[in-house]
Structures are given as C-alpha cells and as structure tokens.
C-alpha positions as CSV (number, residue, x, y, z in Angstrom):
1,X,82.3,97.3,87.4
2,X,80.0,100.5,88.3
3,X,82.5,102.8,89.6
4,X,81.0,105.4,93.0
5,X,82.0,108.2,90.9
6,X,79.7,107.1,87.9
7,X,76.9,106.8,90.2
8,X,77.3,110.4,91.6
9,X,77.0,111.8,88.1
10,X,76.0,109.8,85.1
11,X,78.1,111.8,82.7
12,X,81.3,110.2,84.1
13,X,81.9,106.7,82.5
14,X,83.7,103.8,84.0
15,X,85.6,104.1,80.4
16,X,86.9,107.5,81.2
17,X,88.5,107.1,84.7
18,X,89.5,103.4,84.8
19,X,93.4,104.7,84.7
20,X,96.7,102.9,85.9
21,X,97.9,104.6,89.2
22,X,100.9,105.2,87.6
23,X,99.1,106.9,84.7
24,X,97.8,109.4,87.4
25,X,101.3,110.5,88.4
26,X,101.5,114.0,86.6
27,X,97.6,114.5,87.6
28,X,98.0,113.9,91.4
29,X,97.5,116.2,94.1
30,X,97.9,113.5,96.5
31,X,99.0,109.8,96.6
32,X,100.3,107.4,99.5
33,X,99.0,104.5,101.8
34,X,95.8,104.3,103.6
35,X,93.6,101.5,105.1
36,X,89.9,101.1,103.7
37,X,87.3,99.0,105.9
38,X,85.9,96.3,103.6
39,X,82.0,96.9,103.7
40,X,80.6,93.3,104.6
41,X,83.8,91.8,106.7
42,X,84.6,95.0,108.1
43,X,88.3,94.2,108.0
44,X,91.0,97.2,107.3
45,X,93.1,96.2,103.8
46,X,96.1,98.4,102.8
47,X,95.4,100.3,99.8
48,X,97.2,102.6,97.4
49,X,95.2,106.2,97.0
50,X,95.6,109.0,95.1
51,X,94.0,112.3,94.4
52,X,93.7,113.8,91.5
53,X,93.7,117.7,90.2
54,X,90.3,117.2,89.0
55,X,88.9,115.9,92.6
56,X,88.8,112.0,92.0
57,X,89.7,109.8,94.8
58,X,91.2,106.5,92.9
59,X,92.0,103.8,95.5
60,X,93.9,100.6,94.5
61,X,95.3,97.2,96.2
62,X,98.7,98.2,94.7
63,X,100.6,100.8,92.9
64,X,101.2,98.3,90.4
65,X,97.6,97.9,89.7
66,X,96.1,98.6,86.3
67,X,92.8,98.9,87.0
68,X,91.2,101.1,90.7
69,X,88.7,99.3,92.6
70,X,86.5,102.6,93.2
71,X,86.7,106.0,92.6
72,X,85.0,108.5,94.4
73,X,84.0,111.7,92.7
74,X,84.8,114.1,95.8
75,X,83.1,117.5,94.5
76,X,79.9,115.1,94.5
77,X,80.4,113.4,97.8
78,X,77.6,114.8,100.5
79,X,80.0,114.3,103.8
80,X,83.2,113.5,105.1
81,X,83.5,113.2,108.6
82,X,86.1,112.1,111.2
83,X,85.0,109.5,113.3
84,X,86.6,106.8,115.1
85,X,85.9,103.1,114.1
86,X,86.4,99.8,115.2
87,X,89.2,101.0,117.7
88,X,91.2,103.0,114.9
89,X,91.4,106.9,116.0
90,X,92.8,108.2,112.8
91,X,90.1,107.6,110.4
92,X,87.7,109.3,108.4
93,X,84.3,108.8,106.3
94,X,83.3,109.7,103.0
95,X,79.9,109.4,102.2
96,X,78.4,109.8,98.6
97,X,75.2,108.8,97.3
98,X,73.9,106.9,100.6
99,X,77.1,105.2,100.6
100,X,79.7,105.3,102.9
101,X,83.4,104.5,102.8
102,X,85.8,104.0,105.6
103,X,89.6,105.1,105.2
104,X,92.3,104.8,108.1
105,X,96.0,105.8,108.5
106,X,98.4,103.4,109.8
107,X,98.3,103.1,113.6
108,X,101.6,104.2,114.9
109,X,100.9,102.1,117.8
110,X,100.1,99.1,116.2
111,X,102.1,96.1,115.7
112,X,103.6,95.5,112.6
C-alpha cells in the first residue's frame, strides 16, 4: 500500500510509519473518533485517528488495528478547509498532493 504521506515526500517510507495505533500512544498529540467519506461511494465510515508529535495524521478502522489505512503527512498538506458536505456541518478537508480527504465529527443530531 502507497501511503499519502509517502507521496508528499519520497523520503518517508511506507516501512517507517506503518505503526499499531496503540504503538502511537506515547507519540500522540491527538487521538479519538472521526468519520472519513470513502472517495468512490461517498459514504461516512467511523474511523480511529490520531496525531502525532511529529505531524502525521494516522487514521484506522479500529483501535485494534495493526496496520493505518492512510497517513497524511500534515506539514506537507497544501489546504485544510472547513466545508460542509453531503448534509454533515461539522466537517473539514485536507488536501495534499491534488488529493483530497473528507473527515466529519459525529452529528449530535443524528440518530444513532
């Protein structure tokens, strides 16, 4: 798997940052639930992220998971904007490398 972060700066290997989120635990700056938009089916999936002291953005489908499904290298990424999508106020858009991803928090409003 190429990893965002790799593609933002081709000194970072998939080798070097494909950690356990709970190997991440005395590194985090932040950690905790968000949503992420899928890219083709557009539909929001609860993920576990967490942000690291040296600005990586690991995301995973639990905090079980061995392995992150991206990570974003956020000193490289070119944008972050808050925007509202698909009916979801509370969301916001990083954007790296002509590539954008779509996080959400939970919707207080919405049925559980």
């Amino acid at each position: 798997m190429e990893y965002t972060a790799c593609l933002q700066d081709p000194s970072i290997t998939s080798a070097s940052i494909r950690r356990s989120a709970t190997s991440l635990e005395s590194e985090k700056t932040k950690a905790g639930v968000l949503f992420r938009q899928s890219a083709v089916l557009k539909v929001w999936k609860e993920r576990y992220v967490v942000v690291s002291k040296d600005s990586f953005m690991y995301w995973y489908g639990s905090k079980d998971d061995l392995v992150p499904e991206d990570v974003i290298y956020l000193k490289k990424a070119t944008g972050v904007r808050r925007e509202e999508v698909a009916g979801r106020s509370n969301t916001f858009i990083i954007t790296s490398k002509n590539v954008e991803k779509i996080f959400g928090f939970a919707n207080p409003l919405a049925p559980k």
